[in-house]
C-alpha positions in Angstrom: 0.0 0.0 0.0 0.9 3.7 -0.5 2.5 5.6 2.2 0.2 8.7 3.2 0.0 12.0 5.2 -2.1 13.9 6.3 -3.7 16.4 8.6 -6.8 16.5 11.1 -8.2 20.2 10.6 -12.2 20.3 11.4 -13.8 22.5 8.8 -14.9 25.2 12.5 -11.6 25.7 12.7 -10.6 27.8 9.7 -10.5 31.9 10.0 -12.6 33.9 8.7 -14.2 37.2 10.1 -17.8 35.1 10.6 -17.5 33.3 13.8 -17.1 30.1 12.6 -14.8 28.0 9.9 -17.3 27.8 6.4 -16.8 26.3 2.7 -15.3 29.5 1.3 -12.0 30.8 0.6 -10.0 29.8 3.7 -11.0 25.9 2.9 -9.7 26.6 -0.3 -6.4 28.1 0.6 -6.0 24.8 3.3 -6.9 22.9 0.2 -3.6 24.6 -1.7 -1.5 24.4 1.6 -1.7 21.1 1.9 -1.1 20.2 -2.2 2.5 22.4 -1.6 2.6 20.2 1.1 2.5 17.3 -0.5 -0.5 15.7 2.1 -2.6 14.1 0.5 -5.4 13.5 3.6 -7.9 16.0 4.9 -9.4 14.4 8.5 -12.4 16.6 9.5 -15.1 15.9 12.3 -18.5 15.0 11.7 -20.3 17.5 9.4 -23.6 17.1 10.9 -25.7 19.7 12.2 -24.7 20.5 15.8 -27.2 21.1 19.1 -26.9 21.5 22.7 -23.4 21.0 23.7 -22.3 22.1 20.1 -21.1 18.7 19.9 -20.9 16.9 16.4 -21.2 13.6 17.7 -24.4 14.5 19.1 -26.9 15.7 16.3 -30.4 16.1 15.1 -29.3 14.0 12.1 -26.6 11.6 11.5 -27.2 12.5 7.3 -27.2 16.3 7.0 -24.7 19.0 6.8 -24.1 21.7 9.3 -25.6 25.0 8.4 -23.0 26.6 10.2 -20.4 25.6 7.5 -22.3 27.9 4.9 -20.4 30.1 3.6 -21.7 33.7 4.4 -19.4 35.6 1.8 -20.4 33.3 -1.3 -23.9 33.9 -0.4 -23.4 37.2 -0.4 -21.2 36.9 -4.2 -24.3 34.9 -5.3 -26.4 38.2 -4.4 -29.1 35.8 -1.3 -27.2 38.3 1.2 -26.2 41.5 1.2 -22.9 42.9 2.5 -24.5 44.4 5.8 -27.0 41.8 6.6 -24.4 39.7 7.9 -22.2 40.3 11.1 -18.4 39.8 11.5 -16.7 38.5 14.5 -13.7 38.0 15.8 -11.1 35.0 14.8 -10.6 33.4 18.0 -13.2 30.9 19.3 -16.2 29.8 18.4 -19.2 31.7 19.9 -22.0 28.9 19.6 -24.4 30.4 21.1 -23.9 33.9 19.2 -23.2 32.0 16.1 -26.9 30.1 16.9 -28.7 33.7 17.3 -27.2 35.8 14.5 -26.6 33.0 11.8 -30.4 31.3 10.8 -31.6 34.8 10.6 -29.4 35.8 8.6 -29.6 32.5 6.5 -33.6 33.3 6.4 -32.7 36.6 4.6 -30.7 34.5 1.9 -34.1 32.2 1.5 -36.3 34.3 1.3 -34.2 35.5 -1.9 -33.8 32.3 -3.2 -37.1 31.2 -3.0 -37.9 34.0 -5.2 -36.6 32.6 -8.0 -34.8 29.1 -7.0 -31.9 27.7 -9.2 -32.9 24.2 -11.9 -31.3 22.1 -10.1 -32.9 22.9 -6.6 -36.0 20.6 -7.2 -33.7 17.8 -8.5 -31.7 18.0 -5.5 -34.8 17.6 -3.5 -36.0 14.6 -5.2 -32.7 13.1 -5.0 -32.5 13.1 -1.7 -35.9 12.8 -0.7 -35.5 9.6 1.5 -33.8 11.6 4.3 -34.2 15.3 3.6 -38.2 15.0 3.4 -38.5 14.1 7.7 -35.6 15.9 8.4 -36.5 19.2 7.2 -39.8 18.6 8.6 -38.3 17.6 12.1 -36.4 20.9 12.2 -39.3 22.6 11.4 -41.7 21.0 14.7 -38.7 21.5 16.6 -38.6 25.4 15.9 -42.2 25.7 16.6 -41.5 23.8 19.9 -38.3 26.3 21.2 -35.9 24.0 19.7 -37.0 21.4 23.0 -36.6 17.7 22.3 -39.0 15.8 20.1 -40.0 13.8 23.3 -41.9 16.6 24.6 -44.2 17.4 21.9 -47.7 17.0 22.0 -48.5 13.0 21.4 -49.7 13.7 17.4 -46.5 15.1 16.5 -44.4 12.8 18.6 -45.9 10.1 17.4 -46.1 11.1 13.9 -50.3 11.1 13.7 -51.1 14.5 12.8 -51.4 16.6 9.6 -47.9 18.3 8.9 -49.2 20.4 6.3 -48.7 23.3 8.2 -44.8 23.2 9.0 -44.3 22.4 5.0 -42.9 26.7 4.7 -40.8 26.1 7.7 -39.4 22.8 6.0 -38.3 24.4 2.9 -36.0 26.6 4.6 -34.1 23.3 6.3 -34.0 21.8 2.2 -32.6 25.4 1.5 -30.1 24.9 3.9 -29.1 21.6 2.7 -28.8 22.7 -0.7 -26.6 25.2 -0.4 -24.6 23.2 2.4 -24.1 20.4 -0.3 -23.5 22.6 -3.3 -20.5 24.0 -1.3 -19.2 21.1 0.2 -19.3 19.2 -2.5 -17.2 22.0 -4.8 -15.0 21.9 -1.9 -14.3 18.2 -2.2 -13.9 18.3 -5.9 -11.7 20.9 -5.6 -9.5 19.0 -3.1 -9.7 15.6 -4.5 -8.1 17.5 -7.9 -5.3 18.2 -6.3 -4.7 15.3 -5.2 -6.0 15.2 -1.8 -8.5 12.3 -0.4 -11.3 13.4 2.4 -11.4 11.2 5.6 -14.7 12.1 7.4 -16.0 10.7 11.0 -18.9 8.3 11.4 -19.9 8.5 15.1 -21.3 4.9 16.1 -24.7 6.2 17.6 -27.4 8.8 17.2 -28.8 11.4 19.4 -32.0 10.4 21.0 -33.1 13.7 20.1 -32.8 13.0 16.1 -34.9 12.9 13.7 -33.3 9.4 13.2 -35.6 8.1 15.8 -38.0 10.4 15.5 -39.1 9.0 12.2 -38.0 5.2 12.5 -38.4 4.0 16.2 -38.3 0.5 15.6 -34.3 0.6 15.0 -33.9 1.1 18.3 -34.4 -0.5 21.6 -37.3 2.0 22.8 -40.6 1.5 25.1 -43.9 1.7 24.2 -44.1 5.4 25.4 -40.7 5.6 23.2 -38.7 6.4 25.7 -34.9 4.8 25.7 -34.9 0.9 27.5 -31.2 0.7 27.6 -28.7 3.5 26.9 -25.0 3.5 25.5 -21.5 4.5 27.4 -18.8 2.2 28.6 -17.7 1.1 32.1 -15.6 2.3 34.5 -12.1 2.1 33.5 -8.4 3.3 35.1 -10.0 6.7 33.6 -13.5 7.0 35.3 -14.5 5.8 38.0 -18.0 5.8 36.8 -17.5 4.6 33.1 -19.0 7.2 30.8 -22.8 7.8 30.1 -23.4 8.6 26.5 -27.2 8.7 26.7 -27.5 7.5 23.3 -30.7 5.1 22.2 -29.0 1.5 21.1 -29.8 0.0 18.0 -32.3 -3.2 17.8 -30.0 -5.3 15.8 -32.1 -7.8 15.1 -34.6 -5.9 13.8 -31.9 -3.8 11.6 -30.9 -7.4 10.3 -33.9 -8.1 9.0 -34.5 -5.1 6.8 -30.8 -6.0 5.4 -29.4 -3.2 7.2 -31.1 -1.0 5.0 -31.1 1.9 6.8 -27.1 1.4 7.6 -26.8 0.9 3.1 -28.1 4.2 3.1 -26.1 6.3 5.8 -22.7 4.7 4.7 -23.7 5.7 1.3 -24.6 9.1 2.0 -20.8 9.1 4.1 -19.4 8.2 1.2 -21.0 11.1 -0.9 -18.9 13.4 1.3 -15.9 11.2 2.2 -13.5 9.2 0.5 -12.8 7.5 3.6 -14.7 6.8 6.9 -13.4 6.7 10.0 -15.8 4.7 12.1 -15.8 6.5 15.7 -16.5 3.6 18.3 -16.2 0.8 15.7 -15.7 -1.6 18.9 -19.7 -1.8 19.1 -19.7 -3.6 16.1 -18.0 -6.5 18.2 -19.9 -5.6 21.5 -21.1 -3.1 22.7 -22.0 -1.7 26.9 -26.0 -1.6 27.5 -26.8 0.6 30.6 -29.9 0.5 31.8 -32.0 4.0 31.2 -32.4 6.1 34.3 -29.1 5.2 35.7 -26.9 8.6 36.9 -23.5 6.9 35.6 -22.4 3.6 33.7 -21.2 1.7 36.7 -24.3 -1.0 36.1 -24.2 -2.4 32.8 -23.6 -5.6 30.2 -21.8 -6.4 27.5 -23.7 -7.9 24.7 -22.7 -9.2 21.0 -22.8 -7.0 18.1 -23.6 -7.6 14.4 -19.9 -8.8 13.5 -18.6 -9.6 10.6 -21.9 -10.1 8.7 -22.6 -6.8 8.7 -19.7 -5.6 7.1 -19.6 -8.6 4.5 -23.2 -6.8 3.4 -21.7 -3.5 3.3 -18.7 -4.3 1.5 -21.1 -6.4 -1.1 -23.5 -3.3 -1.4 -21.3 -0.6 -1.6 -18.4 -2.1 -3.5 -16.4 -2.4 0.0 -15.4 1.3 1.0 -12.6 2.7 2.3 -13.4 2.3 6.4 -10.8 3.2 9.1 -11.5 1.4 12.7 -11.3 3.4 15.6 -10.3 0.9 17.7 -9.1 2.7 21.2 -10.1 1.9 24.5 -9.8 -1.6 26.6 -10.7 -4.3 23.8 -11.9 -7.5 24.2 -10.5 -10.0 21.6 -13.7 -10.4 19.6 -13.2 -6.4 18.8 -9.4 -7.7 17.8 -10.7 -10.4 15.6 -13.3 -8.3 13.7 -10.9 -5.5 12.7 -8.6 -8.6 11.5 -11.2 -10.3 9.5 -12.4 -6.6 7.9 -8.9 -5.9 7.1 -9.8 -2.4 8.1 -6.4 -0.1 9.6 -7.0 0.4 12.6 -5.5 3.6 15.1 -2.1 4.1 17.4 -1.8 7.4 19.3 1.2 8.2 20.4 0.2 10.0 23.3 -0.6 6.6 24.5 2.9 5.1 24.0 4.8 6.3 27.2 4.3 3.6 30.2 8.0 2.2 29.9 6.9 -1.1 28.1 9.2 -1.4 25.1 6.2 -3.7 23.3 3.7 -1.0 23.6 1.2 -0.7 20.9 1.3 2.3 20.5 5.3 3.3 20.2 6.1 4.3 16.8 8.5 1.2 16.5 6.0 -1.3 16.9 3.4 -0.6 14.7 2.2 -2.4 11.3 1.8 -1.3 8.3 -1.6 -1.5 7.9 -2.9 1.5 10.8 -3.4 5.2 10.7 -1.2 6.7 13.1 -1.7 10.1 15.3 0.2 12.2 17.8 -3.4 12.6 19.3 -7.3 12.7 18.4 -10.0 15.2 18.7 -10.0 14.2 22.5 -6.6 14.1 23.4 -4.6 17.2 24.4 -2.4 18.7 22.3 1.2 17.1 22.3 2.5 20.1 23.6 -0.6 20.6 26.1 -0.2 17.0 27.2 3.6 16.8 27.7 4.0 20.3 30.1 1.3 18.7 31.8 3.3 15.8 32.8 5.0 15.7 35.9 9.3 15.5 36.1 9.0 11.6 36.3 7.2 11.5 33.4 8.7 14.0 31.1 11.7 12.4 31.8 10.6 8.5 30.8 9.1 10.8 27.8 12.7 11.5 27.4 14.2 8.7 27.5 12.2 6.3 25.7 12.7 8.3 22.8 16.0 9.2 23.6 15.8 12.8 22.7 16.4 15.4 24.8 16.1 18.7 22.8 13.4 21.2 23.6 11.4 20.2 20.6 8.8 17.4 21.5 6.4 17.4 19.9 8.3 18.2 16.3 10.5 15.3 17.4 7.6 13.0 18.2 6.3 13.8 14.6 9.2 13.0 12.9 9.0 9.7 14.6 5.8 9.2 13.8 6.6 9.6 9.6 9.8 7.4 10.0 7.3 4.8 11.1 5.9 1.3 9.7 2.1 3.1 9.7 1.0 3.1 6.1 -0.6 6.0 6.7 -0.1 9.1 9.3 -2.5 12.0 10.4 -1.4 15.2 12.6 -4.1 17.8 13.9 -3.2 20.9 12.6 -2.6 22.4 16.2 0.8 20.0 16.8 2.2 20.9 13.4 1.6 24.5 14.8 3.0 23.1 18.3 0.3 24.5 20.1 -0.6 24.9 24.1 -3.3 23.3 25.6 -5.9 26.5 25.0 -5.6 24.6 21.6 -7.6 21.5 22.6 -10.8 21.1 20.3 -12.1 18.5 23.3 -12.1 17.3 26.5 -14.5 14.0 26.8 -17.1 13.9 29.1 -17.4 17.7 29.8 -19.8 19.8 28.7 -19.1 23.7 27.7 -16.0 25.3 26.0 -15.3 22.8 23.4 -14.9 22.2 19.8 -14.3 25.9 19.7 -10.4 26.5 18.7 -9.7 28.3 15.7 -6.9 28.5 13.9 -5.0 31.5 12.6 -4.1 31.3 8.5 -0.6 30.6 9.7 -0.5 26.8 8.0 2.0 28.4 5.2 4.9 29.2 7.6 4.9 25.3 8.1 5.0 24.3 4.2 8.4 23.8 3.7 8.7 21.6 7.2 6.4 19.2 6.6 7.0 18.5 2.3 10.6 17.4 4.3 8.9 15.5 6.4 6.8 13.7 3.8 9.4 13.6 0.9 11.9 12.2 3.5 9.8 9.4 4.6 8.5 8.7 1.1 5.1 9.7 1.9 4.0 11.4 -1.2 
């Protein structure tokens, strides 16, 4: 197989002066960073709508695109928007909540323009996409005439799909609006990329949000009651990290029911993944294996069980239906072997962080020297600190084994720990943008299991000043 670089860089992240990263000319100019570069991967987050939390991994729908990532100035080159209908903000980071106020108003303004006069190709799109964008657009549209409040609160005819909708159709147009431009740019973006040479690896999270218009329109995929409230919940157990294990909240899938549609509705989100992507990273892909059932109502994860996923089955259908895609395994956390054995039999690569590496055992998975050739390999994920963040963090002892198991003892770490990671066996190696920038902690896009002040770092358009260091990097370790 080839031998790859590339960068994590979530699409929020990018400057611009509109409080949030967009599809316009600062994606562009990453694009054309990156091809002088010579990397050839783009990782990015989940690109799905975001809600309370402003986490991605926790949406109103697992298919569509995040409004947010419109971009303002193209809207306003298109003539939806006017110069001074839209407000400016500062670089550094993300405002959600001022970003929520300011930006569907001002995205109402563009519609109401649009749907003046809408483009040919807008009712195609519509059709095309009909299968998910039909209840989505209308679940956006109940949940703005509810405050935005969960779909388990609405009045039973709505919740349980028995009244006449006819009178949120309006309010649904502007959510296919939103998707159509969302998809127009994102998929110009991609183009644009993938002509220069440069592949897109997007992020799969496992599970929905309760609150999704997932099961909103299909409870029978998932393990609800009769009221449709959750039975069981997802997390996983306490570990050496938490005490408690860690409460997702999220519904779990009825698998056997899934299994006997044929996994249809699994056909058409991988599908719709690859539309964006040209490779999937599957967050959580252990659940696959087995996966941690809590009961609902519990306060943490401490009381739970282990039970058998869909296995290797499921991934033979995929692989038969969609001509087997490119999938990468997130395979972190305690594993049992069946996990092992399934990323085996799929063949799929799966990750080593290197973060991980430093306990003083020589065999360590996760040391650069020990890998395979077949894994993507990171100094860190979206959760982890940055290297720089997480090594001043460690105590003497620890810097010091850092030291010494690399056997460097220059003031650059986290360039040094880079280096190590291209010299590696790893077909293929991704760095988040903030360690080729060497960044502090303030950097860190997440902190798991906290709520508040995350996924909000924003870069600077300072990615040129590292051009020249990292096309050595790549032609040096013949990763072109």
């Amino acid at each position: 197989m080839e031998r790859k670089a590339g960068v994590l860089m979530h699409i929020s992240s990018l400057p611009n002066s509109r409080g949030i990263g967009s599809l316009g000319r600062a994606a562009y100019e990453f694009v054309d960073f990156m091809a002088d570069a010579k990397l050839s991967l783009w990782q990015v987050l989940p690109l799905c709508p975001t809600s309370y939390g402003d986490s991605p991994y926790q949406s109103p729908s697992a298919v569509a695109g995040n409004p947010y990532f419109i971009d303002i100035d193209t809207l306003i080159d298109e003539g939806l928007l006017k110069p001074d209908e839209a407000a400016e903000y500062a670089v550094a980071p993300v405002d959600y909540a001022a970003v929520y106020f300011e930006r569907y108003a001002t995205l109402k303004k563009a519609f109401r323009r649009f749907a003046k006069t809408p483009p040919e190709d807008y009712e195609a799109f519509k059709m095309e996409n009909a299968f998910w964008l039909d209840d989505y657009a209308l679940f956006m549209a109940i949940k703005e005439a509810h405050g935005m409040q969960a779909w388990e609160t609405w009045e039973d005819r709505y919740k349980y799909r028995t009244a006449s909708m006819k009178k949120f159709e309006r309010a649904a147009e502007f959510h296919k609006f939103l998707q159509y431009e969302f998809f127009k740019q994102w998929s110009a973006l991609k183009a644009y990329a993938n002509g220069k040479g440069i592949k897109i690896v997007g992020d799969m999270p496992i599970y929905v949000a309760y609150d999704s218009v997932e099961v909103w329109s299909n409870p029978k995929q998932f393990l609800l009651n009769d009221d449709l409230s959750r039975k069981v919940v997802a997390g996983v157990p306490p570990d050496y990290f938490s005490a408690d294990g860690q409460l997702w909240g999220n519904p779990i899938y009825d698998w056997e029911y899934m299994k006997s549609t044929g996994y249809e509705w699994w056909i058409m989100r991988m599908s719709m993944a690859l539309k964006l992507y040209d490779v999937v990273r599957i967050d959580h892909f252990r659940a696959f294996a087995d996966y941690y059932v809590i009961p609902a109502g519990r306060a943490d994860a401490r009381v739970g069980e282990w039970v058998t996923g869909p296995g290797l089955e499921f991934f033979n259908i995929i692989n038969e239906r969609l001509d087997h895609p490119a999938i990468i395994a997130e395979d972190l956390g305690e594993l049992h072997d069946c996990v092992r054995e399934l990323v085996r039999a799929t063949g799929f690569p799966g990750m080593k962080i290197m973060q991980f590496s430093f306990d003083g055992n020589p065999y360590n998975d996760f040391y650069y020297t020990n890998y395979n050739e077949n894994c993507v390999a990171y100094t860190g994920t979206h959760d982890n600190d940055t290297t720089r963040g997480w090594f001043e963090a460690n105590d003497d002892g620890q810097k010091d084994l850092v030291r010494r198991t690399l056997g460097y003892y220059g003031g650059e770490i986290t360039a040094e720990i880079i280096e190590r990671l291209f010299s590696s066996r790893a077909n293929t190696v991704i760095i988040p943008m903030q360690d080729f920038l060497d960044l502090p902690t303030s950097a860190r896009m997440n902190i798991p299991s906290t709520l508040g002040g995350n996924w909000a770092w924003r870069s600077e358009p300072v990615w040129r000043e590292k051009t020249e260091t990292i096309r050595r990097l790549v032609e040096k370790y013949n990763r072109e």
